[in-house]
Every structure is written in C-alpha cells, then in structure tokens.
N, C-alpha and C positions, 0 to 999 in steps of 0.2 A: 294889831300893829307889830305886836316882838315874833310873831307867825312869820310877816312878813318882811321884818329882820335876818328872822333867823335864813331865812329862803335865797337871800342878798345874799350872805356873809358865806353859806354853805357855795351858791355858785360863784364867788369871789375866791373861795378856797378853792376850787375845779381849778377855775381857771390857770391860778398861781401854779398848779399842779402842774397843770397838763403842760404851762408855758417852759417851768424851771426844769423838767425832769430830761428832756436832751443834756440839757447842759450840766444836771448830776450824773445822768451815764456815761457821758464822753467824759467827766473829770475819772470817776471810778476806772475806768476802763486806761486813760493813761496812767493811772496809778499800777496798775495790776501788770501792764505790759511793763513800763520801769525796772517792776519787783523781779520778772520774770528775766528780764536783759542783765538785771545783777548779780542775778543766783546763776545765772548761764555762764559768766566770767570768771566769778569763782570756782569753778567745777575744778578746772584744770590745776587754777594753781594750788587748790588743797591736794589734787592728787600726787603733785611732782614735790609738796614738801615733805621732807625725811621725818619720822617718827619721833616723840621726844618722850625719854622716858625720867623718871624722877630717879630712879637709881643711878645712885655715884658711879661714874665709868673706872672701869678696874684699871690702874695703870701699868697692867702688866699685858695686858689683851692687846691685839693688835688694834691697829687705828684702822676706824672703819669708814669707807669713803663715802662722800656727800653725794653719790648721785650713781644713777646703774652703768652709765658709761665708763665711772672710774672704777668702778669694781671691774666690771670684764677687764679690764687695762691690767686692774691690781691683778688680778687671778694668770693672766698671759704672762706677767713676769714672775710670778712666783713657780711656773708652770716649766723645769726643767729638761730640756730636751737631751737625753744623752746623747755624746759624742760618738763617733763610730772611731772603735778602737785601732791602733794604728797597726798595719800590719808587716810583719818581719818573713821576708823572705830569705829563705838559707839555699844555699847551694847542695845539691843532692847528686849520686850517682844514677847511672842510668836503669843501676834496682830498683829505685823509687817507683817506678814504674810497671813493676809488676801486678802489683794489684791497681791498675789506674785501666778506663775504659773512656776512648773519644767518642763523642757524638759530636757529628760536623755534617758538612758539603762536600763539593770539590775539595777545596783546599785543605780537608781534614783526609779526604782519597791518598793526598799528595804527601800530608805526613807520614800515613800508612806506606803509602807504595817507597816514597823516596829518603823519606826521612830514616833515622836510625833508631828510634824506640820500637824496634820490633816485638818485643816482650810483654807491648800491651796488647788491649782487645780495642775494637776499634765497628761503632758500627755508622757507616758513613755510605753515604752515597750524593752522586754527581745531580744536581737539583734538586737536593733534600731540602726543605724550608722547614719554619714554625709551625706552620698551617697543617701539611701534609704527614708530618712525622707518624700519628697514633696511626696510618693508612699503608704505610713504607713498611718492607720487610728487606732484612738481609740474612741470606741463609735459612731464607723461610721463616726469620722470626723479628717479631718488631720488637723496637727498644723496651719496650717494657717486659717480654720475655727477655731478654740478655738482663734487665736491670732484676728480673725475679730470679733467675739462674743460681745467680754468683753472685756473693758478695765483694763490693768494690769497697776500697779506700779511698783512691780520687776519682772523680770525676770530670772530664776536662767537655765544657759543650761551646763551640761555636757554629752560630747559625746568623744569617741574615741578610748575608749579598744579595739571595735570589729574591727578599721580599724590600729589599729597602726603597723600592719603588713604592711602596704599597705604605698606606696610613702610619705612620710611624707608629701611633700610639696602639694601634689595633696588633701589629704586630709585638710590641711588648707584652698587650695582654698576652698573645699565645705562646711567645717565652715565657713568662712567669707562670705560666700554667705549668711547664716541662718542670720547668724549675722545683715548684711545689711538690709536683709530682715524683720528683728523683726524692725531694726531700724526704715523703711519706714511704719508697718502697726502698730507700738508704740511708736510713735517718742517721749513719755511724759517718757518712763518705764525705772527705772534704769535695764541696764544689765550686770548681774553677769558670768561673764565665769570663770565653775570650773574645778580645774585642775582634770586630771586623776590622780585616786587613783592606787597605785602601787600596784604590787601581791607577794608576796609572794617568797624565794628565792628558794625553791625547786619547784616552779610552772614555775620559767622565765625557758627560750625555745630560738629557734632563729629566732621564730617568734612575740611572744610578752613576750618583759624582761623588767626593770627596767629603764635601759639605752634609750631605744628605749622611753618608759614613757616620762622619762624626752625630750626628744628629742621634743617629740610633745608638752608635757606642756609649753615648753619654748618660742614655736611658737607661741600655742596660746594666753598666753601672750603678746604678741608686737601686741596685737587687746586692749589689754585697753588703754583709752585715759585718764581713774582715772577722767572722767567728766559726760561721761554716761554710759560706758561700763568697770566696772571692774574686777579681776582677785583675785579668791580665791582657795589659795591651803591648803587644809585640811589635806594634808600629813606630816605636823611638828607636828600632835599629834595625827599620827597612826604608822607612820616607828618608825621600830627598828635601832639598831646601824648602820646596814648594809644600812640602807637606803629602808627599804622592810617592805611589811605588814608584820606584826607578825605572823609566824604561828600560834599561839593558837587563834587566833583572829577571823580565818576563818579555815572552814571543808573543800573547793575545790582550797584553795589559789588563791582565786581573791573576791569573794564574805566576806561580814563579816557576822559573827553570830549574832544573833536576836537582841542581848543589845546593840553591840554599835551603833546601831546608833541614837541610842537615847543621845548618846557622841558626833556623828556627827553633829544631829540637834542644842544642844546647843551648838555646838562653832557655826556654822548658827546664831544663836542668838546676839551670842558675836563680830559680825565681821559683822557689816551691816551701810549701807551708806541712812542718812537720808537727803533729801533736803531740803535743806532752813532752816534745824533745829543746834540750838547751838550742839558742842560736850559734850555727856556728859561724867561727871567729871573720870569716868574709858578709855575717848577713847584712842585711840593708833595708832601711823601710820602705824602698821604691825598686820596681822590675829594674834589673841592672842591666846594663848596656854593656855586652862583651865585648872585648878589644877589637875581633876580627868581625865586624857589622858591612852588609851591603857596600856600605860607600867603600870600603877599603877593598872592596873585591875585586879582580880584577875583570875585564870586560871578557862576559864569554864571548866567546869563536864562535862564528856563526854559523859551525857544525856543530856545535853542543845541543844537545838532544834536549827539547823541552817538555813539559807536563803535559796531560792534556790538553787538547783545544779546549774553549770554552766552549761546550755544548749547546746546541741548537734550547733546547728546554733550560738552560740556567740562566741565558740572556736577560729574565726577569717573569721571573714567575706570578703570573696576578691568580687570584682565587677563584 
C-alpha cells in the first residue's frame, strides 16, 4: 500500500511540475528583462555625470565647468585672437621708389607707360592674371627671375580684373600662392597688395561689375598682416557717388586716360610704409585722399589721348 502511495504522490509531484513551470519561466524571464531595461537607462546618465573626487578643491585653481560644452565655450573665451596692428602711412618722395618692383595687368602697363614713378622695375603685362603668372615672361623672364635678380624693398602686386569672373575663392588661392611665394624669395620686402580699381557703371556686365570688385578686394585684403604685407585701395579717390570709375575718367570703362595716373602715382606717394623710420609729421592710419582726386578734375577734351583699348584677351580671362 505505501508502494502504492508513494507511486500517487511522485505522479502528483510531475504533474504540479509540469503545470506550474510556464508560469515560473515567464515570472523569471519578466524579471531578467526589468533588470535588463534598468541597467540600459542608467548607462547614459552615469556616463554624463562629472567625476567627484574627495580632495578639497584648491581655491586658487580655476573653476572647472560642469559639462564638455561649457568647457569648449570656457576655452574659445580664454583663446585670444590678436588684433591686426594698425597701420601708419607716411608720405614719401618719388626715391622711395627706387628699390620698389610692380607686378600688375593692364592697368599696372598704364602706370609704367603713363604714370611718373619711372625709377621702378615693373613687370606687367596686358591680361596677365593669378592663374597664368608662373607661365608669362617679360624680357624673356618670369616673375620669379626678376624677384631672384635683385633685391627689392617694395613690392607693389595688383591682379584680378581679368579673373574676377572666375571663383572668387579659387582665385585667391592663386594670389596667396604669389604672395607666399614673394614672401619666401624676399623675405626683407614690404608687400603692398592693391586693391582692384573698379570699372565704370555702364561697362559692369554679369561677368565683371562692381560688386563682384569689391567681393575680391575684400578677400584679398584679409592677406595683410599691416607688418609685411599691406593693403592699399586707390578707389576712395577715383569712384564716383555710385561707387564706380567715372566715366569721363576712362574711353573703354575700365582703363583710365593718360593724366590720371599721374593722380594715381602720387597718392602711391602719399600712402607708403617706411621701416624702422619715425612717422612723418602728415602720416595717417588710413590711404589719404589728395586734394587734387578725379572728381575735381576737369572733364578731358575729347581729343585727349587715352590708354590702351581694352584688349580682345583681358575682357575676362577663364582657365
């Protein structure tokens, strides 16, 4: 008889088994998923809270910020940008210009041929651009022989009219190539980067206008450092109201007529950076504006002899 108890109670035990064991594995199993949803939540925010150490904080140490976005924040304002030093322009004779060398365009042709600083070197040509310079020779030698030759003191370079149709930014890289490049084979010569003279308002186009001008001008300025490389713009004493060459000024609206640049050369004069030398007693921290400027000019005769045409190849030179 307890044989056949025992035989009862053991399949009484199965059964309780086999009934109750779903419902211990789905209790287990929502428990372990719970565990698993709450360690998952936590992850994050033990990662984002700050470190706490038992050492007393020094009260002479700087304060340290609660989180990485105020650090980068702290770091950008402690982070000093120096200022670009202001620059003093003295008025100089036309000897100043002895040891000075233009690189230009046309309108650096125009200095040469018409202007009065004859006593410089000048290596310039009519659709010379950024692009093509290392490829251009004058006298059978490119700029970089004349810059290996002889040693310059200034350096005067304007370039751009014939690319300013073209990528603005592209063309500043290949200024600031020239640039670098003067700097490495003259590392003693101040240099002068002039802005582009603007054309004329019945001459702007939608390829090279005014706007576009200033666009480039603006670039190539953020190249002067006002220590060895500075920036002079001749256009506050040739624009008219609108902001544009005058027409009477020029026959092709972009080139000037024969006299002024002889207006051009002397503000050159008037707006030049001597080293090591006192300021003298007229200098100015801004390109001065001479009494006798375009507007006050009188209107040439319309036999007055003008510069060059603008050439078939300077109309806009693409690469």
């Amino acid at each position: 008889m307890s044989r056949f108890r025992q035989g009862i109670y053991t399949i009484i035990l199965l059964l309780t088994c086999f009934v109750a064991s779903p419902f211990i594995y789905k209790q287990i199993w929502k428990n372990s998923t719970a565990k698993a949803s709450k360690t998952t939540i936590k992850m994050p925010v033990a990662t984002t809270q700050p470190a706490t150490s038992a050492t007393p904080a020094d009260p002479n140490a700087a304060t340290q910020p609660t989180s990485e976005g105020e650090t980068a924040a702290a770091e950008v304002q402690n982070e000093t940008v120096p200022a670009p030093a202001q620059t003093i322009f003295v008025p100089s004779g036309p000897e100043y210009f002895d040891d000075a060398l233009f690189i230009g365009d046309s309108r650096t042709v125009g200095i040469r041929d018409y202007g009065t600083l004859k006593n410089a070197d000048y290596f310039c040509n009519v659709g010379l651009s950024a692009y093509q310079i290392d490829n251009t020779t004058e006298n059978g030698k490119t700029v970089w022989a004349f810059l290996n030759e002889k040693k310059y003191a200034k350096i005067y370079v304007m370039l751009g009219i014939n690319e300013v149709g073209n990528d603005i930014e592209l063309t500043v890289s290949a200024y600031r190539k020239i640039i670098d490049g003067i700097k490495e084979v003259q590392p003693d010569a101040i240099i002068y980067i002039q802005a582009n003279l603007h054309v004329t308002s019945a001459y702007e186009n939608n390829i090279i206008n005014n706007d576009r001008i200033n666009m480039l001008n603006s670039r190539l300025s953020e190249m002067a450092d006002n220590s060895k490389v500075f920036y002079l713009d001749a256009n506050c004493i040739f624009d008219d109201e609108y902001g544009a060459l005058p027409s009477e000024s020029s026959s092709d609206g972009v080139h000037f007529l024969a006299k002024y640049y002889s207006i051009w050369c002397d503000w050159l004069c008037q707006n030049t950076v001597v080293k090591g030398g006192a300021p003298a007693p007229a200098a100015t921290t801004a390109a001065q504006q001479p009494e006798d400027t375009v507007k006050t000019e009188e209107k040439p005769s319309e036999t007055e002899p003008a510069t060059t045409k603008l050439p078939q190849n300077e109309e806009f030179s693409n690469m």
